[in-house]
C-alpha positions as CSV (number, residue, x, y, z in Angstrom):
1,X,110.9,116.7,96.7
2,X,111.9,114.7,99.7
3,X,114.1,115.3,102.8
4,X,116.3,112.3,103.9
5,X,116.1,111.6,107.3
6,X,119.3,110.0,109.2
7,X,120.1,109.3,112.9
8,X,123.7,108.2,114.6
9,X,122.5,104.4,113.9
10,X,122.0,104.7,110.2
11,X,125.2,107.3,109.9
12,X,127.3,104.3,111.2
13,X,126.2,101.9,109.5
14,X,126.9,104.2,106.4
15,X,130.3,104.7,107.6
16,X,130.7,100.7,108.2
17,X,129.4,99.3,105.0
18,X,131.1,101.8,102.6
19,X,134.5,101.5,104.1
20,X,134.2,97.8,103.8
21,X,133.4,98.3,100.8
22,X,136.4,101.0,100.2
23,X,138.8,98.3,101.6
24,X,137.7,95.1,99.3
25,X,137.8,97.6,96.0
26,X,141.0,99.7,97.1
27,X,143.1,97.9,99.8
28,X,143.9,99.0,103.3
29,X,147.0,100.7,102.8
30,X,148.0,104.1,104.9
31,X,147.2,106.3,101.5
32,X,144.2,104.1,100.4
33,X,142.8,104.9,104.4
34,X,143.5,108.6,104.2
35,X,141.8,108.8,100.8
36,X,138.8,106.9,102.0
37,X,138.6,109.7,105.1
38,X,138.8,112.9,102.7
39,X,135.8,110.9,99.9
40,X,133.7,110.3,103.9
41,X,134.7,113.6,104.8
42,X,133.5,114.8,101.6
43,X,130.8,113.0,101.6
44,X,129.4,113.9,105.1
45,X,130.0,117.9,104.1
46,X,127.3,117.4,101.1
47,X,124.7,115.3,102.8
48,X,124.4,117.8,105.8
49,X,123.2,120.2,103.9
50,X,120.2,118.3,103.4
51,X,119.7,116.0,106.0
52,X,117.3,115.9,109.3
53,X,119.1,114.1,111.9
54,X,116.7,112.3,114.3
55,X,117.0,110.6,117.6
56,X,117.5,107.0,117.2
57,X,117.6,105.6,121.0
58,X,115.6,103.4,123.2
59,X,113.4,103.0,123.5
60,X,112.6,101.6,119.9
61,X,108.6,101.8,118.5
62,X,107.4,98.1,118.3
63,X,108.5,97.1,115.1
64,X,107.0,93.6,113.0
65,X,107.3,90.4,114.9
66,X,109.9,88.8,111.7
67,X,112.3,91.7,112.7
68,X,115.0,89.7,114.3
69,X,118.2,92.0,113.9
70,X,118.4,94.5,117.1
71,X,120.0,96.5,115.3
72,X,117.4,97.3,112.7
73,X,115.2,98.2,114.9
74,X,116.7,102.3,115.3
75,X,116.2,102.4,111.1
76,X,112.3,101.9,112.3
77,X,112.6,104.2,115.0
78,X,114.7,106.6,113.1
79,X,111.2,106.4,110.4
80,X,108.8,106.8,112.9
81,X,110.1,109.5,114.9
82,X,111.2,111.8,111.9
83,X,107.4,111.1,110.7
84,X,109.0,109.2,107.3
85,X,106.9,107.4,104.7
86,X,109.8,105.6,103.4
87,X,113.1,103.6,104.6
88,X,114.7,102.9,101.8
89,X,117.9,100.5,101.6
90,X,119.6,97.7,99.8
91,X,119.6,95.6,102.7
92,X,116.7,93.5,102.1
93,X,117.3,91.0,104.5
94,X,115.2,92.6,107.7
95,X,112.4,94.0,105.3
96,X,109.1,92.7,106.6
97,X,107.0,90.3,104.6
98,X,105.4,91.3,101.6
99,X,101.5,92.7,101.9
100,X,99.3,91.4,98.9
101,X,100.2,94.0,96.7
102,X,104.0,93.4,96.8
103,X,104.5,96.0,98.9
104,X,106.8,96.0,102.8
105,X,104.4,98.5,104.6
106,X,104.5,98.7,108.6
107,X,102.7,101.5,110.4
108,X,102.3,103.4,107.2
109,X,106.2,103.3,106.5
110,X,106.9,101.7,103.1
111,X,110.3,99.8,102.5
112,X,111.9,99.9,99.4
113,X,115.5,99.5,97.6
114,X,117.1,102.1,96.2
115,X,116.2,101.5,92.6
116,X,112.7,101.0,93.5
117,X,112.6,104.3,95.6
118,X,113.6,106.2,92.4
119,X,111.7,104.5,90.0
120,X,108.2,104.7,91.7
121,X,108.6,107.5,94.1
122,X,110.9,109.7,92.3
123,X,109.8,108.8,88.9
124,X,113.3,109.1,87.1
């Protein structure tokens, strides 16, 4: 139905954010560390089985003039250069400004959370 689309950029921020998120839950004890690099391990194995990985480097496409963080800019490039209609994230903080009907589209690339991607796109 849809094939995600991921670049080095959007792998480490993965990486970042999770085990963050791994060390506020679980702690950041030797075990609780070697756990949370066999679950990214794991988790790695299953998503390269359906992932395209595309090149994220500069340069970057022009993205919307309100996109201040640098470092969002190789998500939009990452979109544009694997030919994506969607980004979709729960970091809502960078999306551009909302078109009339609700909607954060730039250059035909829609940006949506999570929740919304599988509500209106995937329909479940």
């Amino acid at each position: 139905m849809f094939v995600p689309m991921w670049s080095p950029w959007i792998i480490g921020e993965l990486y970042r954010v999770l085990s963050w998120k791994w060390a506020e839950t679980h702690g950041t004890t030797d075990e609780q560390w070697r756990v949370c690099s066999e679950k990214a391990n794991t988790m790695m194995l299953l998503l390269e089985q359906c992932w395209t990985l595309v090149d994220s480097r500069q340069p970057w496409p022009l993205a919307w003039s309100s996109l201040e963080d640098e470092f969002d800019k190789p998500v939009f490039a990452t979109a544009v250069r694997g030919g994506a209609h969607y980004v979709v994230s729960n970091n809502t903080h960078d999306f551009l400004p909302a078109n009339k009907q609700g909607r954060h589209v730039w250059q035909g690339i829609e940006y949506m959370t999570a929740p919304v991607f599988l509500s209106d796109v995937l329909r479940i």
